[in-house]
N, C-alpha and C positions, 0 to 999 in steps of 0.2 A: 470545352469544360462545362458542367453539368452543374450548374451554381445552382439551381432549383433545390438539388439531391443536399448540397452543402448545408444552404441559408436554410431547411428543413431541420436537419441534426443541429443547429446551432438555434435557430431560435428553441426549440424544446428544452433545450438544457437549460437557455437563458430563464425560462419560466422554473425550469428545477431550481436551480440557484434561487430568483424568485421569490418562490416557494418556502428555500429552507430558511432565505432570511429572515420572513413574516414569520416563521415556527420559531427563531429564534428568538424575536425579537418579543413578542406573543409569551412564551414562556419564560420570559425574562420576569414580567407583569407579576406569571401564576406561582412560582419559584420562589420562597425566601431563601437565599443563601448562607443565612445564619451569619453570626454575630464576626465568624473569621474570616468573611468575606468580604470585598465589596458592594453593595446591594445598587448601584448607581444602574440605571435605564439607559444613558447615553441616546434620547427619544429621537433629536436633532439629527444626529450623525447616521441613525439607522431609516428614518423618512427618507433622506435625500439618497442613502444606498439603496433602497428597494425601490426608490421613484429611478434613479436612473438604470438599473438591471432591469426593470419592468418596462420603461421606455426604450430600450437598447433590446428588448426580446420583441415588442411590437412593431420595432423598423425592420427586425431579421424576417416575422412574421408579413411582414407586407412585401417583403424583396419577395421572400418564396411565392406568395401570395401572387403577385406579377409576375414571377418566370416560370406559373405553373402551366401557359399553356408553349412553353418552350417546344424548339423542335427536337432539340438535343435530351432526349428525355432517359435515357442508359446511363448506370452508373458507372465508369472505368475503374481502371487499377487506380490512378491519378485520386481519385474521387473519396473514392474508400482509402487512401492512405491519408487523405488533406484530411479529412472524420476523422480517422481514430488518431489524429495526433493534436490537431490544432485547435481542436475543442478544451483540450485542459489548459491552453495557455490562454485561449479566452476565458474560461472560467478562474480559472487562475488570477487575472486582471481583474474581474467583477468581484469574484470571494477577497481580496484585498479592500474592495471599497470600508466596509466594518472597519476595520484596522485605521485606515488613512482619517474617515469624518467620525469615530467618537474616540474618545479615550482611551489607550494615552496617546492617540492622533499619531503615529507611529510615521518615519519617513515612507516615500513610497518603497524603495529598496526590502527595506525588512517588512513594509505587508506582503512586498510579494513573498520575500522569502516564508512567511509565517503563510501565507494561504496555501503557497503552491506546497508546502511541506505539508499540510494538512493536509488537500487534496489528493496527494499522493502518499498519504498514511507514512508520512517518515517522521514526525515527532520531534524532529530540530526546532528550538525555539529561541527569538532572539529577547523572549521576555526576562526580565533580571526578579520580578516578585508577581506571582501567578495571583497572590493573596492580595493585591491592590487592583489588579483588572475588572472592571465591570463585571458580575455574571453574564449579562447578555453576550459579551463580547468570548467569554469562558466557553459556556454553551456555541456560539459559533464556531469555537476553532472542534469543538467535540463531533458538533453535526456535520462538518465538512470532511472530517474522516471519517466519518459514517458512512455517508455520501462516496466518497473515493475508496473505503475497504471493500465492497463487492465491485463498484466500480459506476463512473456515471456513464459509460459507454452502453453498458449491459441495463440500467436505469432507462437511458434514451431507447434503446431498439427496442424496448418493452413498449415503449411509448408509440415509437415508430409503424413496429408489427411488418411482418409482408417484405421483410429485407431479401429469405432466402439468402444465398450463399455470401451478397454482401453483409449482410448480419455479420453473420458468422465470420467472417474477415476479422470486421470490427472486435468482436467479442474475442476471437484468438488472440489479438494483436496488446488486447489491453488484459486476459487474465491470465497468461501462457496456460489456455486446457489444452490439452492434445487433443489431435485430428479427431479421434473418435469419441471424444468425450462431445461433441459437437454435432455430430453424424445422427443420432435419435433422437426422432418425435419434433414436432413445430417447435421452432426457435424462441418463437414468441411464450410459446409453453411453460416451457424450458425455465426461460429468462422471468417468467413469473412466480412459477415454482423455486427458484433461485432466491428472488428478491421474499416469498415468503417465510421459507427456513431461514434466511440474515433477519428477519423482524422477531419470529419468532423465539430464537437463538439470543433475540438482544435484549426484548423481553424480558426472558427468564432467568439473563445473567443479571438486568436491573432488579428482577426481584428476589434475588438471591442475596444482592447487595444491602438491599433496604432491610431487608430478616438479619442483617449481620450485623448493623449501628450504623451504619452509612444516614446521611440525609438522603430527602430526596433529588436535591440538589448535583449531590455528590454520587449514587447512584446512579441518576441521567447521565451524567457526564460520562460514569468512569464504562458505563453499559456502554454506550454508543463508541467510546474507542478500545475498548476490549478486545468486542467482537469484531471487530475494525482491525483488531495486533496494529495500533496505530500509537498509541501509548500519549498525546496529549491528556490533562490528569486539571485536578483542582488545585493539590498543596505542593508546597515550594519542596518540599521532601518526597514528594511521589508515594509511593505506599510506605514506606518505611516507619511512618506513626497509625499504620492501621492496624487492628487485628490481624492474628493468625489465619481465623476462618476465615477472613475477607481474602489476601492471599490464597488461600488454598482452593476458595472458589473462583477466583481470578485463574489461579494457573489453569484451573481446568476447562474454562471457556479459551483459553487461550491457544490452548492445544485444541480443542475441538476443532475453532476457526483457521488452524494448520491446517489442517487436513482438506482434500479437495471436497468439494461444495456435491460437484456433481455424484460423486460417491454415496453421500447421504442421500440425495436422489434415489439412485440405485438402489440402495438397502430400503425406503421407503416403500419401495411401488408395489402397490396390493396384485399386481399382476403376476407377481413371479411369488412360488415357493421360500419357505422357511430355507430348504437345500440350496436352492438357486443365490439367495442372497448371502448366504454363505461361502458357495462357490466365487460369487463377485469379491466379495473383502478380501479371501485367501490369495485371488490372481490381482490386487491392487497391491502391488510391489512397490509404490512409491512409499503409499501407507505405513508399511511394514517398516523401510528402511527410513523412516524419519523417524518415526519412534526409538528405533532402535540407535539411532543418531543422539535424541537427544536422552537414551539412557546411558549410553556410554558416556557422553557431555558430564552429565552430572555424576556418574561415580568418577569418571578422573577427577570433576572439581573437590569430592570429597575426600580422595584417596590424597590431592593436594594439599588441603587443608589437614587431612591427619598429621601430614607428613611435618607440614609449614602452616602452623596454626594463622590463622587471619581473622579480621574483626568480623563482626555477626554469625549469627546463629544457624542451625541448618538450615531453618525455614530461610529465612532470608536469602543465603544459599543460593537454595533450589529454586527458587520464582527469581532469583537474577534467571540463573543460567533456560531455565524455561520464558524468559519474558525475551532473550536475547535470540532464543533458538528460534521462537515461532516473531520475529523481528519487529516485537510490540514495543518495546522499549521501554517499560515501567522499571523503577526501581528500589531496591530495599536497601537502604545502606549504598556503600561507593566502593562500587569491585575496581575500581582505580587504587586501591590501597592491596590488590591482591597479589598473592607472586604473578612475575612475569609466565610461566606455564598457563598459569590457570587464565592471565589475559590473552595469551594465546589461540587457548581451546575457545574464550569466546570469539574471540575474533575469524576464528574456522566456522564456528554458527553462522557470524553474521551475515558470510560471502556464500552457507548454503542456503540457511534462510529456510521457506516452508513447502507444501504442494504444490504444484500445479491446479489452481482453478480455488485457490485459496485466497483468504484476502489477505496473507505472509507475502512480504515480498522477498528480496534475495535471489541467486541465480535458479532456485526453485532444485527440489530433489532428482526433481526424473530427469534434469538436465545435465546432475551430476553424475545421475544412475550409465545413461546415454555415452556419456565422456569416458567413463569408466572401462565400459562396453566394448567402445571405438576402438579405445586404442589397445584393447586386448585381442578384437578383432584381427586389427592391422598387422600388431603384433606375430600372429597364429599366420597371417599369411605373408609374411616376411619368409618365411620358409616352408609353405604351402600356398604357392600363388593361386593354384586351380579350383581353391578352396570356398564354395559360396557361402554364406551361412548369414544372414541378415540377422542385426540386433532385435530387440523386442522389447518392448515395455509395458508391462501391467499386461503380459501374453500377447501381445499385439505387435507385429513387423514392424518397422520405424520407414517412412517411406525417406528417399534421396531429398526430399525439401526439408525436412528435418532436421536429417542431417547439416543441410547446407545453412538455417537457420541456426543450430547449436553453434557452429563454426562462428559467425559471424558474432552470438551473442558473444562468444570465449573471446575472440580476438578483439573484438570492440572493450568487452571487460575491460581487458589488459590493457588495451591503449589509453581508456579516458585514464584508470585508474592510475599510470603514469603521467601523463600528461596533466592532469587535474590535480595530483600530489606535485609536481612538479609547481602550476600555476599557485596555487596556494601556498608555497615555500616562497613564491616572487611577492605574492600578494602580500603576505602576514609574515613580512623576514625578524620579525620577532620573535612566530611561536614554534614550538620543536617540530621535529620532523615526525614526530609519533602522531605530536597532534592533527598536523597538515594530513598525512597518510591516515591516517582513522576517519578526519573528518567527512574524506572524499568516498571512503569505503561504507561509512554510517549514511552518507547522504545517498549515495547511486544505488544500494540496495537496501534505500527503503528502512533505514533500524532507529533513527537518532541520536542518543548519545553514542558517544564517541569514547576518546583517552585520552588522558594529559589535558592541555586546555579544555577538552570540549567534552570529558566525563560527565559521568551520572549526577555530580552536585553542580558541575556549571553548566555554561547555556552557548550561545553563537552570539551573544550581543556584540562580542568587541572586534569583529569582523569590517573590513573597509569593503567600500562601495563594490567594490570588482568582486569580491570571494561572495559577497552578499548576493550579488545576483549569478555566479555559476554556479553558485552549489544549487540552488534549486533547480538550472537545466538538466542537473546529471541527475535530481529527485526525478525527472521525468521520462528521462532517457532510458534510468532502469527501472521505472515502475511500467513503460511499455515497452520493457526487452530487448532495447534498443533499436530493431530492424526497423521498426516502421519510422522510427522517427528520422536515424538515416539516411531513409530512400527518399526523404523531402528533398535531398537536395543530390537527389541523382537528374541531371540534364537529361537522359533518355525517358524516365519516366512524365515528365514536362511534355516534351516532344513526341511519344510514339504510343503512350500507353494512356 
């Protein structure tokens, strides 16, 4: 085992983490939160979190430090799955410290639950009044879905550099891009150019905010999970006491950040033709078919509402059904009050969810696209066995590991989401069964709120010890797709790989 390779990825993050809590803590100072806020520092609680994530990256940093002139110096299959899976439940543990030493000093259960939700951009929250939490503590749950919307994996290897194909492991593993969104120009490039358009992008949705009546307070916050489609927020109501314009710029950064990352790459590069970039947008079929996803979304929910009037306005409406599509989670109003259809259609969003290489989570488009394919595929040769004809995505063949990953994410789907609606029916024998089944559905792919107990006006606080802590493994489970996390507890990959 290659512990050099590991205690390397782990301490960097530890300094990332680090890092974002001095920025949090830091901008707590510069930040008035205005008069409907808390304005408390929580000074105590945040020295002693950044003294021990800083001393816990300086022991990771001297382990690597000592097994750098190791013999074992290759990284295996083993090596790169232990990386891209077991770093977000170490971070996960450290982003909790905030939560546990200041205010409101939260059990450890629901820090975790409240970081690892963060970190994995799913917006469950087991807070009961947003409007009494420290800022500091505000701006932290906002930064660490910051942090986990492009991804900390894609963060560290930028850090790292020189991965080559283990890179690229990682970075597949944690933002499902396809093979070949992967395939062109240095990793390290790449993953810089990446993290530049997410700053940039986050930027210009906070200034878009602040031009609207936003504070600044509230603009940091709502920019950093935005562009995140992460949906932690400031007020107890979510958007729903904001402006029009403020929604209408929200929806649009929120669709933007649907959309695959690497694509805008693509359309960027001064290398290629006005024609050329053209040509790329037209053959990006995920593109197409998600838009086209969530226009259909929102004229059935209008066509419903014509039909079966329900409470709020178009606008409101349409940034539900666009907050739920691209699996931000913000809300205007309580589409829990809406006919059952129209909970339906969103509940179809939640399980598609956004691009590939997006910071949306969900089963992702091209993997719906892919399934779609398959079984039309199979179909056709049901009665044409001799028949070859491989699927394609975005004009690109689909190779046999694809395949064999799709399989694996589909049938795991199914099983946690039984088994997990089943364990939450054991756990919570009080709450409905709509509730139990939304909540496992809103947690594994990444959306937040949920229906019935766990809708857009309530929270997860009344959750016991057990549902507290599975629901954020399966926040993990599907915010890395499942495979890799998995193959942790395959015996052959231990022993042979």
């Amino acid at each position: 085992m290659n512990f050099h390779f590991i205690f390397n990825s782990i301490w960097r993050l530890l300094v990332i983490t680090t890092i974002a809590m001095l920025l949090s803590f830091g901008l707590g100072y510069c930040l008035s939160s205005g008069s409907s806020h808390n304005d408390t520092i929580a000074a105590e609680g945040w020295i002693l979190s950044i003294i021990i994530t800083g001393s816990s990256a300086l022991l990771m940093f001297l382990a690597w430090w000592l097994t750098k002139k190791s013999k074992d110096e290759s990284e295996t299959k083993k090596e790169l799955v232990a990386t891209s899976t077991i770093p977000w439940l170490i971070c996960g543990v450290y982003a909790a410290l905030p939560y546990v030493f200041c205010e409101p000093k939260m059990p450890l259960d629901k820090a975790l639950f409240e970081a690892i939700s963060g970190l994995t951009t799913t917006g469950a929250t087991t807070i009961t009044d947003l409007q009494e939490i420290p800022k500091t503590i505000l701006l932290w749950r906002s930064i660490t879905q910051w942090l986990g919307g492009l991804g900390i994996i894609i963060l560290s290897c930028l850090m790292l550099g020189g991965l080559g194909g283990a890179g690229r492991t990682m970075i597949g593993a944690e933002s499902s891009l396809l093979s070949h969104d992967l395939k062109e120009g240095s990793l390290r490039n790449r993953a810089r150019h990446l993290w530049a358009l997410y700053i940039f992008l986050t930027i210009l949705c906070g200034g878009g905010l602040l031009a609207f009546g936003l504070t600044p307070f509230q603009a940091i916050n709502h920019a950093l999970t935005t562009t995140a489609t992460a949906g932690f927020g400031t007020e107890n109501d979510s958007f729903t006491g904001f402006g029009t314009a403020t929604k209408l710029w929200t929806m649009t950064f929120m669709l933007i950040c649907s959309l695959s990352f690497p694509l805008y790459l693509v359309l960027m590069n001064r290398k290629k033709t006005a024609q050329q970039r053209l040509q790329e947008l037209r053959q990006h079929e995920e593109t197409r078919w998600f838009l086209l996803i969530a226009a259909a979304a929102v004229t059935a929910i209008l066509i419903i509402h014509r039909l079966e009037p329900f409470g709020g306005n178009m606008i409101d409406t349409l940034f539900n059904v666009i907050s739920i599509a691209t699996t931000t989670g913000y809300v205007a109003g309580d589409y829990n009050q809406w006919p059952l259809l129209g909970k339906e259609v969103l509940l179809l969003l939640m399980v598609i969810g956004g691009c590939g290489g997006s910071t949306a989570g969900g089963l992702k488009v091209w993997r719906v696209i892919l399934w779609i394919r398959f079984l039309r595929s199979e179909l056709t040769r049901a009665f044409r066995p001799r028949m070859i004809k491989r699927p394609t995505i975005n004009k690109h063949p689909v190779d046999d590991g694809t395949f064999g990953q799709l399989f694996i994410v589909l049938t795991a789907a199914s099983f946690f989401l039984a088994m997990g609606s089943l364990a939450m029916q054991l756990f919570e024998p009080g709450m409905s069964t709509v509730g139990c089944i939304s909540a496992v559905i809103a947690s594994m792919f990444n959306i937040g709120p949920a229906f019935a107990e766990f809708g857009p006006t309530k929270n997860f606080a009344g959750l016991s010890t057990a549902s507290t802590l599975m629901l954020p493994a399966l926040m993990i489970l599907g915010r890395l797709g499942f495979v890799f996390v998995l193959v942790l507890f395959s015996r052959k990959l231990w022993k042979h790989y």
